[in-house]
DSSP file (Angstrom, degrees, kcal/mol; ACC not computed):
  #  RESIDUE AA STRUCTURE BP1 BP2  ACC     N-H-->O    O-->H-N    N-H-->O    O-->H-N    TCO  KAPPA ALPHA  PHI   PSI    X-CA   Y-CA   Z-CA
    1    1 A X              0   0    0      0, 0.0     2,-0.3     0, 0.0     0, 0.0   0.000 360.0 360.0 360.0 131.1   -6.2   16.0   30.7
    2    2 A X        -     0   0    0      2,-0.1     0, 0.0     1,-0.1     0, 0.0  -0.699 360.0-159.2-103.7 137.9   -5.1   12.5   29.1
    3    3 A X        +     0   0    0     -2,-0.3     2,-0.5     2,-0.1    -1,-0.1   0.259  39.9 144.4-116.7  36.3   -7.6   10.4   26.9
    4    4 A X        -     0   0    0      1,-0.1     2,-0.1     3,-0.0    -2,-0.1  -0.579  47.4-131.4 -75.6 129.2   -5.9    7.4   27.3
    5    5 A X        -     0   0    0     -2,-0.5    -1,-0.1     1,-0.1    -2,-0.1  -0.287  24.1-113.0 -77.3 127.8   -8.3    4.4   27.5
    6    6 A X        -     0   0    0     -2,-0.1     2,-0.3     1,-0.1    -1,-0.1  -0.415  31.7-129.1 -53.8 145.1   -7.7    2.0   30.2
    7    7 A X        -     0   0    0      1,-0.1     2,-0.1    -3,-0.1    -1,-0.1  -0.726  21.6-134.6-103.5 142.4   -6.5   -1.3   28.8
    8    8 A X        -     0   0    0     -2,-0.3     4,-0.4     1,-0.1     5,-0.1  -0.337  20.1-109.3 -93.3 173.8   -8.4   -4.2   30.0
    9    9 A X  S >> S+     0   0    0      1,-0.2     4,-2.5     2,-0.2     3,-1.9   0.978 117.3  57.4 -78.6 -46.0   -7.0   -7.7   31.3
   10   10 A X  H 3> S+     0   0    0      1,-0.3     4,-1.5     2,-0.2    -1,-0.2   0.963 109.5  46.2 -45.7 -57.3   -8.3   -9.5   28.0
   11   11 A X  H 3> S+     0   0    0      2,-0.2     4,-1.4     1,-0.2    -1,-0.3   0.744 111.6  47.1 -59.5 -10.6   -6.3   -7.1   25.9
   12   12 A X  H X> S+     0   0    0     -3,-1.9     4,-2.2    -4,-0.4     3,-0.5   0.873 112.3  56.1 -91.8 -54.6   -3.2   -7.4   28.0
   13   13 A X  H 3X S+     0   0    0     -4,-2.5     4,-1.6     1,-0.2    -2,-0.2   0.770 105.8  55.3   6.1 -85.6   -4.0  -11.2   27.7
   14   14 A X  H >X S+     0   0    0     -4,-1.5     4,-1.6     1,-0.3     3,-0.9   0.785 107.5  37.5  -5.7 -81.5   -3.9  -10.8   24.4
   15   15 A X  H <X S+     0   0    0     -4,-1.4     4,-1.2    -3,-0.5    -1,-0.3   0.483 113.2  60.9 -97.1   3.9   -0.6   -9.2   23.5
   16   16 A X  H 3X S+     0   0    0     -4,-2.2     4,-1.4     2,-0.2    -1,-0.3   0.934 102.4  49.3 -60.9 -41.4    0.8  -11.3   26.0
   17   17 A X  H XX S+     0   0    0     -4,-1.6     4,-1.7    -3,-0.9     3,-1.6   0.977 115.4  46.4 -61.5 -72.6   -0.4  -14.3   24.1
   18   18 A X  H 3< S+     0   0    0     -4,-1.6    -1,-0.2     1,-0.3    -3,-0.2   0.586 102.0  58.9 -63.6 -36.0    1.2  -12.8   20.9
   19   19 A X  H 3X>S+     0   0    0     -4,-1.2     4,-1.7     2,-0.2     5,-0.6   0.812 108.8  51.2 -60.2 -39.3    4.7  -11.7   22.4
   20   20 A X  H <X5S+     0   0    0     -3,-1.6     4,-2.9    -4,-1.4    -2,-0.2   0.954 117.5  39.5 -59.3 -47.7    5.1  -15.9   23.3
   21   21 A X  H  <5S+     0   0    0     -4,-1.7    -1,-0.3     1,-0.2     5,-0.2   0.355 112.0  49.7 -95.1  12.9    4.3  -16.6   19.8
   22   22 A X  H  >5S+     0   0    0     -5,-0.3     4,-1.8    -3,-0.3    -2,-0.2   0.908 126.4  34.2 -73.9 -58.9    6.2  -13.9   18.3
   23   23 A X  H  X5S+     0   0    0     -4,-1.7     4,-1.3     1,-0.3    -3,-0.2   0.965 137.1  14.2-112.8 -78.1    9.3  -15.3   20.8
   24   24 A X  H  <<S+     0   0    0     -4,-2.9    -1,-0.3    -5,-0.6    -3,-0.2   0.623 124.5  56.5-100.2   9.9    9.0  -18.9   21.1
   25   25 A X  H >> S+     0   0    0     -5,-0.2     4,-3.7     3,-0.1     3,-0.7   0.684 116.8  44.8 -73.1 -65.6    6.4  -19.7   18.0
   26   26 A X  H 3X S+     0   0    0     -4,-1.8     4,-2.3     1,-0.2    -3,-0.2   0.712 103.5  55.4 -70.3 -11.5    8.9  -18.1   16.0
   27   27 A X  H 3< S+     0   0    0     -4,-1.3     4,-0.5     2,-0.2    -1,-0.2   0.572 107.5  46.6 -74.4 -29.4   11.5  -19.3   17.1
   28   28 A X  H X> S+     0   0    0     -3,-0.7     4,-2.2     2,-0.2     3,-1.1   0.861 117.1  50.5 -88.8 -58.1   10.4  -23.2   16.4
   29   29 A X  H 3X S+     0   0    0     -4,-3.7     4,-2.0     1,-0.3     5,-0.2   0.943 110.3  45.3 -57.1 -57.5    9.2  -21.8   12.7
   30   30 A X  H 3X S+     0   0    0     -4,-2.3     4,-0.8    -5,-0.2    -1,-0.3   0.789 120.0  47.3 -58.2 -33.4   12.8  -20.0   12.1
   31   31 A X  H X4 S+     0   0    0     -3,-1.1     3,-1.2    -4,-0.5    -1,-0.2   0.920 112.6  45.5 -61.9 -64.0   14.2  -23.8   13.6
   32   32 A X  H >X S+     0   0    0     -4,-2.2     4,-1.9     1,-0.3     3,-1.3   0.967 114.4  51.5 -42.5 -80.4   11.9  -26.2   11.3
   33   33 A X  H 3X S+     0   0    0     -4,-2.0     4,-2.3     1,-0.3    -1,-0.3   0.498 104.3  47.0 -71.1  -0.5   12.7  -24.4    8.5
   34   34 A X  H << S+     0   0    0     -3,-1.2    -1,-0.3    -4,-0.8    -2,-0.1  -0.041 111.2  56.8-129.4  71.8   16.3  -24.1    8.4
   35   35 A X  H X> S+     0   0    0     -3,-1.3     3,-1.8    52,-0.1     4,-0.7   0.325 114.1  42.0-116.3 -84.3   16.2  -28.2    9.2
   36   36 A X  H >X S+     0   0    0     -4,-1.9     3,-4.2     1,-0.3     4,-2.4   0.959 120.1  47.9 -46.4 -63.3   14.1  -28.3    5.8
   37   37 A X  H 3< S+     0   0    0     -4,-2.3    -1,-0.3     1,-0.3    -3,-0.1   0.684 106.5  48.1 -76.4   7.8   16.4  -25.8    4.2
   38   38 A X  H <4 S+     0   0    0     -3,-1.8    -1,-0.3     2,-0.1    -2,-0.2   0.555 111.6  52.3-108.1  12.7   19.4  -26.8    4.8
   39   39 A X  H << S+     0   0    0     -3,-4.2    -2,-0.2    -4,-0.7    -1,-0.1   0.423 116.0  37.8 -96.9  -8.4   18.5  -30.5    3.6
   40   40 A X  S  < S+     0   0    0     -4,-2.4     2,-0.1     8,-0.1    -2,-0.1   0.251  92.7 110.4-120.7  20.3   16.9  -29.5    0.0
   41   41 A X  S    S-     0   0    0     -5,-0.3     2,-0.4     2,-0.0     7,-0.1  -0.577  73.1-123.4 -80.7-176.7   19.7  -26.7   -0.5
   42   42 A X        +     0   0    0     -2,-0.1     2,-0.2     2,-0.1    -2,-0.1  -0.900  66.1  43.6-117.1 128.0   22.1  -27.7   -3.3
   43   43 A X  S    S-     0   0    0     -2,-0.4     2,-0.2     2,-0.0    -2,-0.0  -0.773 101.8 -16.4 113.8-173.0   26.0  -27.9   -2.6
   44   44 A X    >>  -     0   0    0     -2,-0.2     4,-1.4     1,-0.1     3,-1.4  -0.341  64.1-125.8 -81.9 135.9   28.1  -29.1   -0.1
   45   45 A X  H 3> S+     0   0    0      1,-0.2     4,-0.7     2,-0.2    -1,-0.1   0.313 107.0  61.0 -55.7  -0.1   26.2  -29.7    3.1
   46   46 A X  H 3> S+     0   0    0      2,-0.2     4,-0.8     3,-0.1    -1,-0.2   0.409 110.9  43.0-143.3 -42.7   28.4  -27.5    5.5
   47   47 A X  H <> S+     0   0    0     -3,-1.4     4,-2.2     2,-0.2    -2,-0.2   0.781 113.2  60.9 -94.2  -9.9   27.4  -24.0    3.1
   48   48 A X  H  X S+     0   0    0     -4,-1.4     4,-1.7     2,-0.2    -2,-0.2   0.921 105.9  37.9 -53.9 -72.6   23.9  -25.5    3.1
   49   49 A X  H  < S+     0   0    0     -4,-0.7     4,-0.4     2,-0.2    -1,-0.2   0.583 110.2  61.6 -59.8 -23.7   23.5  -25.4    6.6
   50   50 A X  H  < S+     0   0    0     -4,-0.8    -2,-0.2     2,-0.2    -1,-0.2   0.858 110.7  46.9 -71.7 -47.9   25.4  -22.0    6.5
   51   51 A X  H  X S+     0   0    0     -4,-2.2     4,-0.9     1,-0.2    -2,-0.2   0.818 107.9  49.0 -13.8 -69.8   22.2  -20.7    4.1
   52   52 A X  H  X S+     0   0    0     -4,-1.7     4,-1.4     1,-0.2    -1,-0.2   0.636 100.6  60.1-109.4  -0.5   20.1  -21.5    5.5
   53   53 A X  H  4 S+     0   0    0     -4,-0.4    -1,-0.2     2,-0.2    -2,-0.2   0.549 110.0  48.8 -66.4 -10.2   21.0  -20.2    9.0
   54   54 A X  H  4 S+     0   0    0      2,-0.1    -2,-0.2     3,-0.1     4,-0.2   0.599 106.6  57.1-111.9  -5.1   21.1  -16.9    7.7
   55   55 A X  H >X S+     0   0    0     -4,-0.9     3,-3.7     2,-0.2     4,-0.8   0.899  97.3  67.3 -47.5 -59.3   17.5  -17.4    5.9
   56   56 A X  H 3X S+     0   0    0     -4,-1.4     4,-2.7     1,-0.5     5,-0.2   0.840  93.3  51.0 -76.7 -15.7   16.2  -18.3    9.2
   57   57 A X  H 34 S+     0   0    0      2,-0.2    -1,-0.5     3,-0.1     4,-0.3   0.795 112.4  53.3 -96.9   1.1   16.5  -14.7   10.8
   58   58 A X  H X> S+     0   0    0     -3,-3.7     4,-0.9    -4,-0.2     3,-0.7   0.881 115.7  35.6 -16.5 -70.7   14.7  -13.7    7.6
   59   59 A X  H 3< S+     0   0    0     -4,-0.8     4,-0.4     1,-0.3     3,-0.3   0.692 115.7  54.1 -63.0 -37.3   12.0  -16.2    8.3
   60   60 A X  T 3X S+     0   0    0     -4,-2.7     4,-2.6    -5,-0.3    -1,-0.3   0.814 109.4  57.2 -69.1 -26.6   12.2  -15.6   12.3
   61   61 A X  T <4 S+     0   0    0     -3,-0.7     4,-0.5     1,-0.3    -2,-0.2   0.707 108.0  38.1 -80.3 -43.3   11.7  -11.9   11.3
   62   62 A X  T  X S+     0   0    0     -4,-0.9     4,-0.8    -3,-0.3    -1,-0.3   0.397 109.4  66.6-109.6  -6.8    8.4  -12.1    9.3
   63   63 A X  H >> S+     0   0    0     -4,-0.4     4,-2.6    -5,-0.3     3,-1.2   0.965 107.2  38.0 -65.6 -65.9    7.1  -14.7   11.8
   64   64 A X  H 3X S+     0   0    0     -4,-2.6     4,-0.9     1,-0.3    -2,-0.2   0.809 117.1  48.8 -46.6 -38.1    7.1  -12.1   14.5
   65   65 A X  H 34 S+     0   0    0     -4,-0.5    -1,-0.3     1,-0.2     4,-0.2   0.598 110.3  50.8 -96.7  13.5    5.8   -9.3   12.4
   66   66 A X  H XX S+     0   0    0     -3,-1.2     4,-1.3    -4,-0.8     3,-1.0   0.706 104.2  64.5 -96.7 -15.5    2.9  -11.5   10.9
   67   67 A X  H 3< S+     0   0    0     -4,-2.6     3,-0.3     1,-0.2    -2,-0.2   0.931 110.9  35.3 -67.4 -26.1    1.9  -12.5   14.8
   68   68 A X  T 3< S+     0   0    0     -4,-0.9    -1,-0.2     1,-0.2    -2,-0.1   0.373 109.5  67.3 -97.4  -0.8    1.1   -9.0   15.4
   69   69 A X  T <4 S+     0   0    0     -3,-1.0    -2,-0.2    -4,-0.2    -1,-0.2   0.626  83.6  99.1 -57.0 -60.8   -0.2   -8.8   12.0
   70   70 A X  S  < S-     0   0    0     -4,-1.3     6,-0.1    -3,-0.3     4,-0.0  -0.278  81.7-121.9 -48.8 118.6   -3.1  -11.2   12.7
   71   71 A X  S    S+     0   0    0      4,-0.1     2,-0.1    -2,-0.1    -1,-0.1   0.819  94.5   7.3 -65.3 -36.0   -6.6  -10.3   13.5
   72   72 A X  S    S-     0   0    0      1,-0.1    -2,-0.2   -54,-0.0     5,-0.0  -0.206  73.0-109.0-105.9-142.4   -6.2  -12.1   16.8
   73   73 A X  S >> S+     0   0    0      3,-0.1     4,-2.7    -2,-0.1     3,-0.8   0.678 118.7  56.5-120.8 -52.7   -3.8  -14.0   19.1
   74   74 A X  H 3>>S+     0   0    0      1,-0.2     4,-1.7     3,-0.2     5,-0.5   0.960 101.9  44.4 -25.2 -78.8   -5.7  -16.9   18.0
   75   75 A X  H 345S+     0   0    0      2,-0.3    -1,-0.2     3,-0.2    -4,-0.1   0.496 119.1  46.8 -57.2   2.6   -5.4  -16.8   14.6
   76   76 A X  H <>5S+     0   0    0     -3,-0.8     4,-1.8     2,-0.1     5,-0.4   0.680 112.4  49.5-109.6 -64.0   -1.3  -15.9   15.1
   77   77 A X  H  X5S+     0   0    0     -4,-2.7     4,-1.1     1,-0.2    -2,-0.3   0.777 117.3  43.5 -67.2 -25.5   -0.9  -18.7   17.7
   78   78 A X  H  X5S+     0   0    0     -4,-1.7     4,-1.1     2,-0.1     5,-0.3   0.727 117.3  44.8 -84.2 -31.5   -3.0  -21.4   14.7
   79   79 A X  H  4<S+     0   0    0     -5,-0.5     4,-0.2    -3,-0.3    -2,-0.2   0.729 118.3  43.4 -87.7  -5.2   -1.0  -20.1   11.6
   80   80 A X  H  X S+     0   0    0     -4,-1.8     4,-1.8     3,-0.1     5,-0.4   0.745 115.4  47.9 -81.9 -63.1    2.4  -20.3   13.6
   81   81 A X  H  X S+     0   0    0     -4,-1.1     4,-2.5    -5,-0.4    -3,-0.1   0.833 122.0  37.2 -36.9 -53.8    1.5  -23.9   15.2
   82   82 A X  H >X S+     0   0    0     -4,-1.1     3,-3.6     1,-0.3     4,-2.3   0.881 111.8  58.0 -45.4 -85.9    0.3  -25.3   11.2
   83   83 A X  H 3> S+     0   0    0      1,-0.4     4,-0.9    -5,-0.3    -1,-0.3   0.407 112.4  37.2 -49.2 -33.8    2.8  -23.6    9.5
   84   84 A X  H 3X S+     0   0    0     -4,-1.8     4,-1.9     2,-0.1    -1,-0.4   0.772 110.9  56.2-107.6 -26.6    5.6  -25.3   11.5
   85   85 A X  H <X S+     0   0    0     -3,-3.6     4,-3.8    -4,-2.5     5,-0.3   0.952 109.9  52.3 -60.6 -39.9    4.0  -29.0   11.9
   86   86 A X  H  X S+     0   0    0     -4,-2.3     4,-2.3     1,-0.2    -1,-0.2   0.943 119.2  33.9 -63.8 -35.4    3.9  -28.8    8.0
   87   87 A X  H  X S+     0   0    0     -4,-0.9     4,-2.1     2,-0.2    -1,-0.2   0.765 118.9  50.0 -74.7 -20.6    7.7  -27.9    7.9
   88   88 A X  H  X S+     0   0    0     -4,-1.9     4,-2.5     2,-0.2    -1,-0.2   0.856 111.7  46.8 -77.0 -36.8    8.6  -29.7   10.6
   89   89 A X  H  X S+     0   0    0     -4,-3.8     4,-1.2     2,-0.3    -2,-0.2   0.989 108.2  58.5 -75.4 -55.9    6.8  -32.7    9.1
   90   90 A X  H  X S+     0   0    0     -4,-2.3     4,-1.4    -5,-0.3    -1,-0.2   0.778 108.6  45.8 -24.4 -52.3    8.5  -31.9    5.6
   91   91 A X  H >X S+     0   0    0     -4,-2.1     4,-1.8     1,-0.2     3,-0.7   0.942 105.3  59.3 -90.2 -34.2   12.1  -32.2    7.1
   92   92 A X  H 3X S+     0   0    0     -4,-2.5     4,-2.1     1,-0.2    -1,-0.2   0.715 108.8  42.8 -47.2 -38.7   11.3  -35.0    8.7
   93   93 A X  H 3<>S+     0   0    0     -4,-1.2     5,-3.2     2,-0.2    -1,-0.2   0.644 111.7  52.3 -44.2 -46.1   10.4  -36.7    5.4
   94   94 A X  H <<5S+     0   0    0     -4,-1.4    -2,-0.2    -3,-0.7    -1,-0.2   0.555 115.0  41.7 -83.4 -41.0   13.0  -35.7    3.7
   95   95 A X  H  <5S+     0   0    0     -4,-1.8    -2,-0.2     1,-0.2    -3,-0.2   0.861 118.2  42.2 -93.8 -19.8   15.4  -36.9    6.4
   96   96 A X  T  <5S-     0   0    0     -4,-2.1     3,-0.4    -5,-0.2    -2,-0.2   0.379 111.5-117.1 -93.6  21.3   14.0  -39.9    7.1
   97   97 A X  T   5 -     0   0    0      1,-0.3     2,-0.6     3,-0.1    -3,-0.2   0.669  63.0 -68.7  72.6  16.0   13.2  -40.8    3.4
   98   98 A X  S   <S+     0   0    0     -5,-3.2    -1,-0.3     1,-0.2    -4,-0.1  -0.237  95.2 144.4  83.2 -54.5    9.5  -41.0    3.7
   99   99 A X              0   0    0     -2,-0.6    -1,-0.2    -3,-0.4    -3,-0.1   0.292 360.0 360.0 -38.8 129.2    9.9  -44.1    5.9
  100  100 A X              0   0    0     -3,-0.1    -1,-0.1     0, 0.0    -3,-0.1   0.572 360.0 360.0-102.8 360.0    7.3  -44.1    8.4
């Protein structure tokens, strides 16, 4: 005799929503940020970018495990979305000099 509880379509919903923003939510954070880091690292621009491309499967890494982390699928799909305008917006600054 099994007591496994049927799973309902919201819940499948659910962890659908979070597998998208594990996958492509994280994937735009790990992006942004090694944009940003490889413009404020220090050195020659070429080991910079080398940096901070091996940061960013660090970063893709805890992106994924904080979306499942997250008391909903909301609340992972609004702290990925933020979390990456602000970095994304940061290298932007940074590369275009603040010049709007």
């Amino acid at each position: 005799m099994s007591n496994a509880v049927p799973l309902t379509r919201a819940y499948r919903l659910a962890v659908a929503s979070r597998v998208i923003a594990a996958a492509f939510g994280g994937y735009a954070l790990a992006s942004a940020a090694t944009v940003l880091l490889a413009l404020v690292w220090p050195g020659p621009q070429p080991q910079a970018l080398l940096w901070a491309s091996m940061l960013s499967f660090a970063i893709y890494s805890v992106a994924v495990i904080w979306v499942f982390v997250a008391r909903s699928a909301t609340r992972a799909w609004v702290g990925i979305v933020l979390i990456t305008a602000v970095v994304a917006a940061l290298a932007w600054l940074l590369k275009n000099g603040g010049a709007a």
